[in-house]
FILUMZA-974386 format. One record per residue (C-alpha): residue in one letter; x, y, z. Coordinates in steps of 0.1 Angstrom, whole numbers, plus 2048, in hexadecimal, padded with zeros to 3 digits. Layout:
// residues N
<atom rest="A" x="X" y="Y" z="Z"/>
...
// end
This chain:
// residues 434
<atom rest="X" x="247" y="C4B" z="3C7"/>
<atom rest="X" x="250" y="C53" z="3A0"/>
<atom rest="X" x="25F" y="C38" z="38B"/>
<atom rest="X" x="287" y="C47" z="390"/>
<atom rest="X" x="280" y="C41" z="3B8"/>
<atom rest="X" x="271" y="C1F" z="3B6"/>
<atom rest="X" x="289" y="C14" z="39D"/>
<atom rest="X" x="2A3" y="C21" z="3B6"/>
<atom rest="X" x="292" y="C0E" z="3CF"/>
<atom rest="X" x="291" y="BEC" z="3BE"/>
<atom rest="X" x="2B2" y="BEC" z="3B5"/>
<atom rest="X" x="2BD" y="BF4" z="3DB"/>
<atom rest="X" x="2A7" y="BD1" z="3E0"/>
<atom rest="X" x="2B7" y="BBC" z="3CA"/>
<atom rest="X" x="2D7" y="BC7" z="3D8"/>
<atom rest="X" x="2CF" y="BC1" z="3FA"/>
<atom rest="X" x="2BE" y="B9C" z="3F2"/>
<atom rest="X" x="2D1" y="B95" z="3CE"/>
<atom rest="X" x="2C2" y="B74" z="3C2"/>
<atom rest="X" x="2D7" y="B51" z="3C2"/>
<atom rest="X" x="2E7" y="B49" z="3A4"/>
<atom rest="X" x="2EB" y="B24" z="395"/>
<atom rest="X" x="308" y="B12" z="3A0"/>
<atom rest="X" x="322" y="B14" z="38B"/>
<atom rest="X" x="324" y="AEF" z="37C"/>
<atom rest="X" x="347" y="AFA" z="36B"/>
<atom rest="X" x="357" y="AFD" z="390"/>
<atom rest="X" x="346" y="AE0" z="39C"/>
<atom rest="X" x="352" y="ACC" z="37D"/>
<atom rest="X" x="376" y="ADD" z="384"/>
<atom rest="X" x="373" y="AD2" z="3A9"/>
<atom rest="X" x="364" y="AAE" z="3A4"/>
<atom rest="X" x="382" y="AA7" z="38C"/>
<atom rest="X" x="39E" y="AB4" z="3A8"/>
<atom rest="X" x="392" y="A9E" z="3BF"/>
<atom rest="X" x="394" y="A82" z="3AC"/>
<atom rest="X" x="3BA" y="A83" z="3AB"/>
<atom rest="X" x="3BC" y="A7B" z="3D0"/>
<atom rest="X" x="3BE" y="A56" z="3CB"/>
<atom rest="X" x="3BB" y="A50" z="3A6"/>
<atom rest="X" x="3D1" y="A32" z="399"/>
<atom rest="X" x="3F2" y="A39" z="391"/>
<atom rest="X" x="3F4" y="A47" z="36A"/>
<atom rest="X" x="3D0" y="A48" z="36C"/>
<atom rest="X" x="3B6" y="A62" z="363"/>
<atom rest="X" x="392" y="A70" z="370"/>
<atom rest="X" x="381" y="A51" z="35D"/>
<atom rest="X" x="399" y="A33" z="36F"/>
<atom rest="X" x="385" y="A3E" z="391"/>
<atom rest="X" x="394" y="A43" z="3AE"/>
<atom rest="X" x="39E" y="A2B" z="3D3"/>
<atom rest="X" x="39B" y="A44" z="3EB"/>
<atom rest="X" x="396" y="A2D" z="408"/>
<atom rest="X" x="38C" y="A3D" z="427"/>
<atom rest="X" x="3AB" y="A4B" z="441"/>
<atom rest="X" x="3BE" y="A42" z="423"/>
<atom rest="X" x="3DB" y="A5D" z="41A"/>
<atom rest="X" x="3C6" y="A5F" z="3FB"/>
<atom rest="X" x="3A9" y="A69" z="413"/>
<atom rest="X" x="3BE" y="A7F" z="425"/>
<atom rest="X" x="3C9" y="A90" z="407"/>
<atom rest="X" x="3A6" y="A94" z="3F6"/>
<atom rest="X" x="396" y="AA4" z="41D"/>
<atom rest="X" x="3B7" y="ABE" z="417"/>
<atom rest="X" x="3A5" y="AC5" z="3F8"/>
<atom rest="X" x="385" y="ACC" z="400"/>
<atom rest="X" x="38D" y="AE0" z="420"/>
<atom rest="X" x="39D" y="AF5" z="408"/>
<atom rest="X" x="37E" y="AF7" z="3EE"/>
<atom rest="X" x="36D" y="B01" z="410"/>
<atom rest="X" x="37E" y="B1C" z="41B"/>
<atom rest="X" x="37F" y="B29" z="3F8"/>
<atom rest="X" x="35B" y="B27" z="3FD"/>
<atom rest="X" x="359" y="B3B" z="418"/>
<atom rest="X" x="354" y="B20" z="432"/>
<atom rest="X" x="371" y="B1D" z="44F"/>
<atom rest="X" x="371" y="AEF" z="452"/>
<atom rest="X" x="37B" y="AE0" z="472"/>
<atom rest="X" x="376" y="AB8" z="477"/>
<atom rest="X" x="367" y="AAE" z="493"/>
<atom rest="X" x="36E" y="A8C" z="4AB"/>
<atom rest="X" x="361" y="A72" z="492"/>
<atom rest="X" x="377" y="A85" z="472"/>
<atom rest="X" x="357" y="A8D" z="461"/>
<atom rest="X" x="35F" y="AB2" z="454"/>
<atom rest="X" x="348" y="ACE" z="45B"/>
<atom rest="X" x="344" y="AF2" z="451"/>
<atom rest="X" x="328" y="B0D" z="45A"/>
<atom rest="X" x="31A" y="B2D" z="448"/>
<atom rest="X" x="308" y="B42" z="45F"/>
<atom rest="X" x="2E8" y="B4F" z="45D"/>
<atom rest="X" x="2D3" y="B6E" z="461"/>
<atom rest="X" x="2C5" y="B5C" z="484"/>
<atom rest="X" x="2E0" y="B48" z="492"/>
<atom rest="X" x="2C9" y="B3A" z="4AE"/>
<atom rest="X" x="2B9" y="B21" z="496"/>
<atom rest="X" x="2C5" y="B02" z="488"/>
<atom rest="X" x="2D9" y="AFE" z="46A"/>
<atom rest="X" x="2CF" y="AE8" z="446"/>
<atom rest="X" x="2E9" y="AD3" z="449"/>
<atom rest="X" x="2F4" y="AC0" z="425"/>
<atom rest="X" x="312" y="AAF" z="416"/>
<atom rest="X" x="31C" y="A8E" z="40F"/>
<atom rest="X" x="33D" y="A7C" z="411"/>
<atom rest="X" x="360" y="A77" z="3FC"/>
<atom rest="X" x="36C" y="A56" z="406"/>
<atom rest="X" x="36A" y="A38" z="3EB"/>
<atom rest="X" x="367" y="A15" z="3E9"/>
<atom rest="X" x="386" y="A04" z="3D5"/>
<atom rest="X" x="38D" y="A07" z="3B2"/>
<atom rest="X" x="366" y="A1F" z="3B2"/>
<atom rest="X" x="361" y="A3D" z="3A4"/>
<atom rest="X" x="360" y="A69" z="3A7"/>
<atom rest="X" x="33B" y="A6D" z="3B0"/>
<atom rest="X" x="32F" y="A57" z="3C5"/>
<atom rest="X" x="32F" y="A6D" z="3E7"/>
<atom rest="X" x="345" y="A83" z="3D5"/>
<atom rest="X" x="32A" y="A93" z="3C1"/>
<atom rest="X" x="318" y="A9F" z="3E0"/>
<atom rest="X" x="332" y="AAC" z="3F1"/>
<atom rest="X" x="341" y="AC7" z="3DA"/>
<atom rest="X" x="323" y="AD1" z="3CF"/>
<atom rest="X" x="31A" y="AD8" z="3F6"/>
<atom rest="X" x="334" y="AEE" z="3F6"/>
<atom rest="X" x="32E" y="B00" z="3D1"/>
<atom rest="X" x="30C" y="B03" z="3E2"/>
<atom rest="X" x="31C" y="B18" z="3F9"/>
<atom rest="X" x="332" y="B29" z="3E0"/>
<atom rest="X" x="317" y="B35" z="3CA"/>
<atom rest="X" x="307" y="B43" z="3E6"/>
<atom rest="X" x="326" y="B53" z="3F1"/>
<atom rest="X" x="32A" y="B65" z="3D2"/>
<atom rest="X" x="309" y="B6E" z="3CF"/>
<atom rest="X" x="308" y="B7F" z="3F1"/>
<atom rest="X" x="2E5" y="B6C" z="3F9"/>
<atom rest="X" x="2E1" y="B6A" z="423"/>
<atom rest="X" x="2CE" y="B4D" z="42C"/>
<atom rest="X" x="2B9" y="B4F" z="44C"/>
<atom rest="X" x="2C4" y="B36" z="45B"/>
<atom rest="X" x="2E8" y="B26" z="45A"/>
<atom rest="X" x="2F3" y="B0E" z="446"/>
<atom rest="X" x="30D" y="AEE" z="44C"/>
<atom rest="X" x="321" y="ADD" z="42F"/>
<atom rest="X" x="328" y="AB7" z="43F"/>
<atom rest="X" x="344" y="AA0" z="436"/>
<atom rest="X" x="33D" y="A7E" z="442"/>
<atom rest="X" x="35E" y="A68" z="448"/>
<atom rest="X" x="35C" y="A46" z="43C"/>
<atom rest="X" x="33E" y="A3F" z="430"/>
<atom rest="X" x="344" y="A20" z="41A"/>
<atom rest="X" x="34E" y="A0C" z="434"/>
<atom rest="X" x="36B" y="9FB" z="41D"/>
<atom rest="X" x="384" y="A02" z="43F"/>
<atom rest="X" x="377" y="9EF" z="45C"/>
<atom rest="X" x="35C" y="9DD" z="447"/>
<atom rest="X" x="341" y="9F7" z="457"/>
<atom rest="X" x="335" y="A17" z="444"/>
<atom rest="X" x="325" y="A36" z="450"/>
<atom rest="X" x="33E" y="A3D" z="468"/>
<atom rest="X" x="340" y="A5F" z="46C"/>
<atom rest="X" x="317" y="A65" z="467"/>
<atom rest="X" x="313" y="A44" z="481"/>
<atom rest="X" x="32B" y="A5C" z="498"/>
<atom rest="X" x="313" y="A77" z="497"/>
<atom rest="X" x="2F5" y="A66" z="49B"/>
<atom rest="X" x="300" y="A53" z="4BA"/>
<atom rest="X" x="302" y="A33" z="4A8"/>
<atom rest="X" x="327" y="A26" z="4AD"/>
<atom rest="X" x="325" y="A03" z="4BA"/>
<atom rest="X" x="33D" y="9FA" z="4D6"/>
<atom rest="X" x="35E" y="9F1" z="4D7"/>
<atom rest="X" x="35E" y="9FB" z="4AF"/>
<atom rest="X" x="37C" y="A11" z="4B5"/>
<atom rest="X" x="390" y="9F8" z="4BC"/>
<atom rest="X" x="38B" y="9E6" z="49E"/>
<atom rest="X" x="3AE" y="9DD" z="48B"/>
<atom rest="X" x="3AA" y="9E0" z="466"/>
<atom rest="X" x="3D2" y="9E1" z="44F"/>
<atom rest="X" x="3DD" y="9DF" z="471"/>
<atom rest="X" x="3D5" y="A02" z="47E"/>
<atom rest="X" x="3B5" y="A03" z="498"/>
<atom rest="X" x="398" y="A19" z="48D"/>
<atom rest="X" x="39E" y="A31" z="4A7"/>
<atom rest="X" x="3C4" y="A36" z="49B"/>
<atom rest="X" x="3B7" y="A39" z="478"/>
<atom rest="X" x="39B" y="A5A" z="484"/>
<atom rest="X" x="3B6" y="A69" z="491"/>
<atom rest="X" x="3C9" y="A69" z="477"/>
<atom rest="X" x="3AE" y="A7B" z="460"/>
<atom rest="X" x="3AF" y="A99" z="47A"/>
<atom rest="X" x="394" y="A89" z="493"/>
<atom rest="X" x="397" y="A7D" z="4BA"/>
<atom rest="X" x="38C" y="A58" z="4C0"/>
<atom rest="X" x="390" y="A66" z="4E6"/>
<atom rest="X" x="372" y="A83" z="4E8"/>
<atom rest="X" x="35F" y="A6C" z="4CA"/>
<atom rest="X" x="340" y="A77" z="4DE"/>
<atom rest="X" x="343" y="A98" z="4D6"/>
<atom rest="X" x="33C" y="A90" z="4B1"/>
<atom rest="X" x="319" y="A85" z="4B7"/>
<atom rest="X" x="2FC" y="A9C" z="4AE"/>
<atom rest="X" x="2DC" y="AA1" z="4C3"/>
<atom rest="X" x="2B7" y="A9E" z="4AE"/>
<atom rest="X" x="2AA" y="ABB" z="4A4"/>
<atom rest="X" x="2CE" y="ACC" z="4A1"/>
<atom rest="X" x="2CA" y="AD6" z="477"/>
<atom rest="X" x="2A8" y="ADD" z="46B"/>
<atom rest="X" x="2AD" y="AC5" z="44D"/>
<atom rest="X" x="2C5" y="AAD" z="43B"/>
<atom rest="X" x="2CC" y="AAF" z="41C"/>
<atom rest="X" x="2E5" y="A98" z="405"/>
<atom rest="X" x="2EA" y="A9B" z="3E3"/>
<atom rest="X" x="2F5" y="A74" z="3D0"/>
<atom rest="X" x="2FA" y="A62" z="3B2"/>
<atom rest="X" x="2DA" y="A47" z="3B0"/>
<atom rest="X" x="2F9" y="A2C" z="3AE"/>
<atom rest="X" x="2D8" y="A1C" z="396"/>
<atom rest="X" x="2CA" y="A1F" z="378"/>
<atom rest="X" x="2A8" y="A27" z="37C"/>
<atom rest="X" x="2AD" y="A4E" z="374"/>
<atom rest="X" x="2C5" y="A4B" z="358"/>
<atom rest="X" x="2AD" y="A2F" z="347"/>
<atom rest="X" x="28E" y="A46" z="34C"/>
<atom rest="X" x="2A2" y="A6A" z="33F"/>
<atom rest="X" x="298" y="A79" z="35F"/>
<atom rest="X" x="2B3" y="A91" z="369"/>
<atom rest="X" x="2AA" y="A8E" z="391"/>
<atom rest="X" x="29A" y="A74" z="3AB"/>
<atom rest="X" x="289" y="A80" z="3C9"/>
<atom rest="X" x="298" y="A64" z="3E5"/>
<atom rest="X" x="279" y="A53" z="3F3"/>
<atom rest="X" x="292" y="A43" z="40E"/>
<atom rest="X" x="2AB" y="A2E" z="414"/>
<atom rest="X" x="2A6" y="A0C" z="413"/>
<atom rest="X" x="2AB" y="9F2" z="435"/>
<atom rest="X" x="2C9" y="9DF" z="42E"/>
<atom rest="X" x="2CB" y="9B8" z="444"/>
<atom rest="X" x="2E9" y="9A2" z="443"/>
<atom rest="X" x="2F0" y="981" z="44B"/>
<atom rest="X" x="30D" y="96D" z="44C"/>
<atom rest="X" x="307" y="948" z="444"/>
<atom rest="X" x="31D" y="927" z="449"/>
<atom rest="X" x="317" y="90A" z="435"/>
<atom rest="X" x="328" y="8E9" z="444"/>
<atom rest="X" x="32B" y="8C8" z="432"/>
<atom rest="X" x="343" y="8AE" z="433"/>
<atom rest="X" x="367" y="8B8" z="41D"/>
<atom rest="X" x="36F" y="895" z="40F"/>
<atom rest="X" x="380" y="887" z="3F0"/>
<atom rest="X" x="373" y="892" z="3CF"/>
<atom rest="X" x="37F" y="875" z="3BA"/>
<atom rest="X" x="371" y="859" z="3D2"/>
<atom rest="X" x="355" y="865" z="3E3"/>
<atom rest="X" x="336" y="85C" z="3D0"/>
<atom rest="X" x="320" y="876" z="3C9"/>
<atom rest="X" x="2FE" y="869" z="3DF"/>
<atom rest="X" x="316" y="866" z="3FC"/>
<atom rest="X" x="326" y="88B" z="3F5"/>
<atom rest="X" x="31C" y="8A6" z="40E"/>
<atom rest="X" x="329" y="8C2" z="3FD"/>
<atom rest="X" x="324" y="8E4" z="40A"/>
<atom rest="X" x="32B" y="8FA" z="3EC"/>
<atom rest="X" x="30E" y="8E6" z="3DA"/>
<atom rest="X" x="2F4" y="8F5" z="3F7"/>
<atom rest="X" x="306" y="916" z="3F5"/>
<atom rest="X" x="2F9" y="914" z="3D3"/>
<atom rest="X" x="2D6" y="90B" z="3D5"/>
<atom rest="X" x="2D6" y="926" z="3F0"/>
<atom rest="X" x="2E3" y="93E" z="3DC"/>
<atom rest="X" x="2C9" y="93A" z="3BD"/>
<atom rest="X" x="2AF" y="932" z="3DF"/>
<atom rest="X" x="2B5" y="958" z="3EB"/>
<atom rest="X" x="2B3" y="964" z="3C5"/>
<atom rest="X" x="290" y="952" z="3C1"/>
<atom rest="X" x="27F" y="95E" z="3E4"/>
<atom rest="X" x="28B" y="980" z="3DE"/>
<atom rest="X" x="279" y="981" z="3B8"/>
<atom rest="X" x="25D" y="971" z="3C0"/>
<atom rest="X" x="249" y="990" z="3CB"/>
<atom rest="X" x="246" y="9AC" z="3B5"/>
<atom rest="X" x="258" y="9D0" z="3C7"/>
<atom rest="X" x="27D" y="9D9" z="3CE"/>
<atom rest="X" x="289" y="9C7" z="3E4"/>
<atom rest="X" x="2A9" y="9B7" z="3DD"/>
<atom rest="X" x="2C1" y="99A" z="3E9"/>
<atom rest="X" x="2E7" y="993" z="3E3"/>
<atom rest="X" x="2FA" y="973" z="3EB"/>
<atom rest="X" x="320" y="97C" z="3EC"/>
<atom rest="X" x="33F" y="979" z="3FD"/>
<atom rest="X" x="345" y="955" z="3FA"/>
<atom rest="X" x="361" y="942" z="404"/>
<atom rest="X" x="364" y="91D" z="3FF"/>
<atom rest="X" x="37B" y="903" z="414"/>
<atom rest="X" x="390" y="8F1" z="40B"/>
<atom rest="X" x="38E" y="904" z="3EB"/>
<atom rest="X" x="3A2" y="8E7" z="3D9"/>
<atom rest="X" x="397" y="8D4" z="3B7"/>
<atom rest="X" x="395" y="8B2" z="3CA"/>
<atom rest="X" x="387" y="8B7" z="3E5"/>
<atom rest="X" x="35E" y="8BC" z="3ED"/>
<atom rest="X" x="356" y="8DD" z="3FC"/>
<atom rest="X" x="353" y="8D6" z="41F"/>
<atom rest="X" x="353" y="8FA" z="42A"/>
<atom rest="X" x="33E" y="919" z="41D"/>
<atom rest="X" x="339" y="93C" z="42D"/>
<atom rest="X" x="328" y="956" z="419"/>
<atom rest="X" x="315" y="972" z="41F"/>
<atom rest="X" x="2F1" y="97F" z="418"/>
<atom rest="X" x="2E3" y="9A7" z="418"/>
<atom rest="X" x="2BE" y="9AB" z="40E"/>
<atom rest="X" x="2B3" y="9D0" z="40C"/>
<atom rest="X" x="291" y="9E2" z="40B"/>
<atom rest="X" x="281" y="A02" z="40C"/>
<atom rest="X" x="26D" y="9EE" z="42B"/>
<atom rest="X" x="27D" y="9D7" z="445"/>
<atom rest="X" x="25F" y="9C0" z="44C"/>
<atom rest="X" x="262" y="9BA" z="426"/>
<atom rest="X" x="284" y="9AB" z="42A"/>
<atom rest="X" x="27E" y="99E" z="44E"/>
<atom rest="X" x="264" y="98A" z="43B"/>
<atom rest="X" x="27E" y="97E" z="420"/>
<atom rest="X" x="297" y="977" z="43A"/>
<atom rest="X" x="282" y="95D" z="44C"/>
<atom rest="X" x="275" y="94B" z="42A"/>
<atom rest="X" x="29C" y="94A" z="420"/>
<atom rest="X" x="2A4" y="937" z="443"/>
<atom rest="X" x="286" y="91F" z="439"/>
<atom rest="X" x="291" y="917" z="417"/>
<atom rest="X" x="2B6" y="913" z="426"/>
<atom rest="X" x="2A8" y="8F9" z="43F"/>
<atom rest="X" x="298" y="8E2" z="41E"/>
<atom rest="X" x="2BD" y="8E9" z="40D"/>
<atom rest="X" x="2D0" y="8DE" z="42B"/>
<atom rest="X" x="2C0" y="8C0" z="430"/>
<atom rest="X" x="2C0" y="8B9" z="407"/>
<atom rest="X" x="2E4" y="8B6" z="40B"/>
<atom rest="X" x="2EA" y="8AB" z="42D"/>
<atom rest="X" x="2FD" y="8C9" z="433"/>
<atom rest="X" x="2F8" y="8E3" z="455"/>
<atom rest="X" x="2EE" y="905" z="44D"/>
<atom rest="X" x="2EE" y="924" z="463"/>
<atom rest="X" x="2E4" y="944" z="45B"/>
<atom rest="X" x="2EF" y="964" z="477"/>
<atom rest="X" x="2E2" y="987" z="474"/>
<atom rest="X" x="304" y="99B" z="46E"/>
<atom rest="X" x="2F7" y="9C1" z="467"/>
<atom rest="X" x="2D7" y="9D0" z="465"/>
<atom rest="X" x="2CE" y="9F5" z="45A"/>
<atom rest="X" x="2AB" y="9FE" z="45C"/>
<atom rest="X" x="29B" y="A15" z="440"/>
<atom rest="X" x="29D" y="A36" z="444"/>
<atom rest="X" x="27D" y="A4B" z="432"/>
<atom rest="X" x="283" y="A6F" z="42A"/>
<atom rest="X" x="270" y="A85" z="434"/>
<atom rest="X" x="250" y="A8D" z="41E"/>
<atom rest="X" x="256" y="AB9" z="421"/>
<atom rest="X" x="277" y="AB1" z="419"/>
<atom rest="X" x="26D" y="A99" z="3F9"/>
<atom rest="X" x="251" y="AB5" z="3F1"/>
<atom rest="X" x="271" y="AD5" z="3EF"/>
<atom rest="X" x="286" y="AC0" z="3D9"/>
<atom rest="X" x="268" y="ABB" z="3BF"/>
<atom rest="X" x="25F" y="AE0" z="3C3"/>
<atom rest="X" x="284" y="AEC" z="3BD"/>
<atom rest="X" x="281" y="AD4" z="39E"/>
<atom rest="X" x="268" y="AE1" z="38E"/>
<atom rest="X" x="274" y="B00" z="394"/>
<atom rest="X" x="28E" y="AF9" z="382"/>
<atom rest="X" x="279" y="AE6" z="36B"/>
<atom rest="X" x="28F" y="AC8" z="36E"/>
<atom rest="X" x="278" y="AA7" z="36B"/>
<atom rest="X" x="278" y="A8E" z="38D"/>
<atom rest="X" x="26D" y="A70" z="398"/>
<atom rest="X" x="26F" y="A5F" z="3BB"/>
<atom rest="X" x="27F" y="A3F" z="3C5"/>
<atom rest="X" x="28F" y="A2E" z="3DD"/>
<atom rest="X" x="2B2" y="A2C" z="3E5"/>
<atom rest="X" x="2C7" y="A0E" z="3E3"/>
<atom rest="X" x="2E5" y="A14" z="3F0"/>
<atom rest="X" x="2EE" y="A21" z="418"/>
<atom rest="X" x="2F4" y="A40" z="41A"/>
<atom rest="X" x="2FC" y="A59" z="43A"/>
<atom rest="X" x="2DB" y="A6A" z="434"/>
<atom rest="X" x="2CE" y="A49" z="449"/>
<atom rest="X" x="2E1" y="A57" z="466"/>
<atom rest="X" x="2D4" y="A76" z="461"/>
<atom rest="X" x="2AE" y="A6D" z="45B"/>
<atom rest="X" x="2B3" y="A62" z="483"/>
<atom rest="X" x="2BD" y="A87" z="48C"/>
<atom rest="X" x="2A1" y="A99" z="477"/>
<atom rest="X" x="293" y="A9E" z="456"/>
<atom rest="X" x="2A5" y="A8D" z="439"/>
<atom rest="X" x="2A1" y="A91" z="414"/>
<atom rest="X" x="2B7" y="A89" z="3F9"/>
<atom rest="X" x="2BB" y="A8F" z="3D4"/>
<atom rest="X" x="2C9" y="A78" z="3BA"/>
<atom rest="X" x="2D3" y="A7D" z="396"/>
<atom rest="X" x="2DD" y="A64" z="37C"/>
<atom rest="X" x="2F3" y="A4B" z="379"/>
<atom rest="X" x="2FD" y="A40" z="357"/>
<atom rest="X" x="2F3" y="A1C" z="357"/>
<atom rest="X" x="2F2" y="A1B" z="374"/>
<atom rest="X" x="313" y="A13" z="37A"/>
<atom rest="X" x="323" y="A1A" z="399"/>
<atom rest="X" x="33F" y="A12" z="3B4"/>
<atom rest="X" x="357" y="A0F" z="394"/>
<atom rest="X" x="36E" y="A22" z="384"/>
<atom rest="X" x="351" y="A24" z="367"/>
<atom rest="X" x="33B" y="A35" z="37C"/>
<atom rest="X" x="32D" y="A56" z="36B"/>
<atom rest="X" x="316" y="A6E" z="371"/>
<atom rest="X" x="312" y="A8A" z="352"/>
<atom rest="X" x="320" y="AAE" z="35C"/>
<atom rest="X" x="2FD" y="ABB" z="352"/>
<atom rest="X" x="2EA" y="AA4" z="36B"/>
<atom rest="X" x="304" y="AAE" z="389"/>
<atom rest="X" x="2FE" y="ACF" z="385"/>
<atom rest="X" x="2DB" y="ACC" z="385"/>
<atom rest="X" x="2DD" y="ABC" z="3A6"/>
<atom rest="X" x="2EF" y="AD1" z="3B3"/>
<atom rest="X" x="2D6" y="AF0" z="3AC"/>
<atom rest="X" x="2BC" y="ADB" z="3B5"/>
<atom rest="X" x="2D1" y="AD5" z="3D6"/>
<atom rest="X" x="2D5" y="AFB" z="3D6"/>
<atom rest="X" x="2AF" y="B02" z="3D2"/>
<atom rest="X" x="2A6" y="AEB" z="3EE"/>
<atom rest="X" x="2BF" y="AF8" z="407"/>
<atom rest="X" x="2B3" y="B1B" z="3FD"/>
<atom rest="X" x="28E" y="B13" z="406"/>
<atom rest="X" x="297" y="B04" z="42A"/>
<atom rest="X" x="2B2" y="B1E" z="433"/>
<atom rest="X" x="293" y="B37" z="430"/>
<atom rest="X" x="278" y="B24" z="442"/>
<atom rest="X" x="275" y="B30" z="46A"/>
// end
């Protein structure tokens, strides 16, 4: 072959199989800060954050939104049963399974325009850059939406991804929350409460998950690493606890004789502070949610409810915790001759990702020679749904101090952008494997 054929013949390659572009962070950027109207305060800007509460008309507005990114995209949406919204991309062999990605656009009150945002849009510039880069993938690929995944509505997240993984508990459609029952309120975001079954995936139906997220901590942002490689996500237990004493005059009631319940809600609360410390690791515990009766100036607390949540990376760790929280509640009950019971209320168990998965993140980083570092996660997220389904990885980039369901939660341009090529990388390397 002389050099004017072979040159002609590369050049017919690179045509053919044109290399993917970086995402273009501009867009992204662009795309991040029009969703953020949908639900901003009134007068407000991108830095006041954002209430887009899920099945909210704010919600509905913001899934308009990004249907429309999507089929700018490329990408034709359709929202199944549960609402989640999901598009495909074929691929070169349409018998295998898709890598399925996304994240979610829903937000606590009064939070901010990355959390669950973040991954989202750059799912679908993912898809965009390679859209306009003509690259095929081998096998397809699916951009998820997942409806409600805070949980603010109903008071139980991970709707949609729960949905899919078979996990909705019974009678949960029922559920009246702002006077509107759950069902009523998946309807209105485009889903059918009636076929809700038909939203629920089989295992083994995407070759991988993958979610791109704001750490929501400050472990990254502290260290300078642009990007953490999510080790899993942590087992969440909750428990609701009642604290009984005896409501009674405050002026005349001596204080020997008091059985006051907000005093044992007290040494409880620094009691679940101390356990939890005393052991060196990540675990964490959280006392909130407390509500006091009578709640008057005069009168001793007869009445406390509150609520504890201890998470881990490991649910025998906070098992373990749980049981020497009961003790220690025992010894504070009878300190203050008040009644104490604790009731399990929730319970989320960890969900690991998967080590090939953890091991294609780190390679796409240091192809990109962006610096990581591993770690759990937190915070819930629907990659715990998916983890049940099939492999599960996600990637997290920082947030700045670690600030986040808030209207001052940030995360710099640069850092989204790098997650989302290291997003891109990763999708890349499992839309190619057989």
């Amino acid at each position: 072959m002389n050099r004017r054929s072979f040159l002609g013949a590369l050049a017919l390659t690179a045509f053919a199989k044109p290399a993917p572009r970086a995402v273009n962070g501009g867009r992204l950027r662009e795309h991040l800060e029009g969703l953020s109207v949908f639900g901003r305060p009134a007068g407000g800007s991108f830095a006041n954050g954002v209430s887009r509460i899920a099945y909210s008309d704010a919600d509905v507005a913001g899934r308009k939104y990004v249907m429309q990114l999507m089929a700018a995209a490329g990408l034709d949406p359709r929202v199944d049963a549960a609402g989640n919204i999901l598009a495909r991309r074929a691929g070169t062999d349409p018998a295998l399974a898709p890598v399925l990605f996304g994240s979610h656009i829903d937000s606590v009150p009064t939070g901010g325009n990355f959390d669950g945002d973040l991954g989202s849009l750059a799912a679908i510039e993912v898809v965009h850059t390679l859209q306009e880069s003509g690259v095929a993938t081998r096998r397809p690929l699916e951009v998820a939406i997942w409806a409600n995944e805070e949980g603010f509505a109903y008071n139980n997240g991970l709707a949609g991804s729960r949905a899919a993984a078979g996990h909705l508990e019974p009678g949960e459609l029922d559920q009246v929350w702002n006077g509107v029952k759950q069902g009523d309120a998946i309807r209105k975001i485009g889903g059918d409460p009636g076929r809700i079954a038909d939203a629920r995936r089989q295992p083994g139906s995407f070759r991988c998950y993958l979610e791109l997220h704001i750490e929501q901590g400050g472990t990254l942002d502290q260290a300078g690493i642009p990007i953490g490689v999510v080790e899993g996500i942590v087992a969440i237990d909750r428990y609701d606890v009642e604290i009984r004493g005896f409501a009674n005059h405050a002026g005349t009631t001596p204080m020997p004789e008091r059985r006051d319940a907000l005093l044992a809600a007290s040494y409880l609360t620094v009691a679940v502070n101390e356990i939890v410390r005393r052991d060196a690791g990540r675990q964490v515990g959280t006392v909130g949610q407390l509500t006091v009766s009578p709640n008057a100036p005069n009168i001793v607390p007869g009445l406390v409810r509150l609520t504890i949540e201890l998470r881990d990376l490991r649910s025998a760790t906070i098992a373990r915790l749980a049981e020497e929280i009961r003790s220690r509640a025992a010894e504070i009950a009878a300190q203050t001759k008040t009644a104490i019971s604790i009731r399990p209320a929730a319970h989320h168990g960890e969900a690991l990702a998967a080590p090939e998965v953890q091991e294609s993140i780190e390679a796409a980083c240091e192809k990109l020679g962006l610096r990581s570092r591993r770690l759990p996660s937190g915070a819930g997220h629907d990659a715990q749904m998916m983890a049940q389904l099939g492999p599960m990885g996600m990637i997290f980039v920082p947030s700045v101090a670690g600030i986040s369901h808030s209207p001052d939660e940030l995360s710099r341009w640069t850092d989204c952008t790098n997650g989302a090529n290291v997003l891109l990388e990763t999708v890349l390397a499992w839309a190619q494997r057989p």
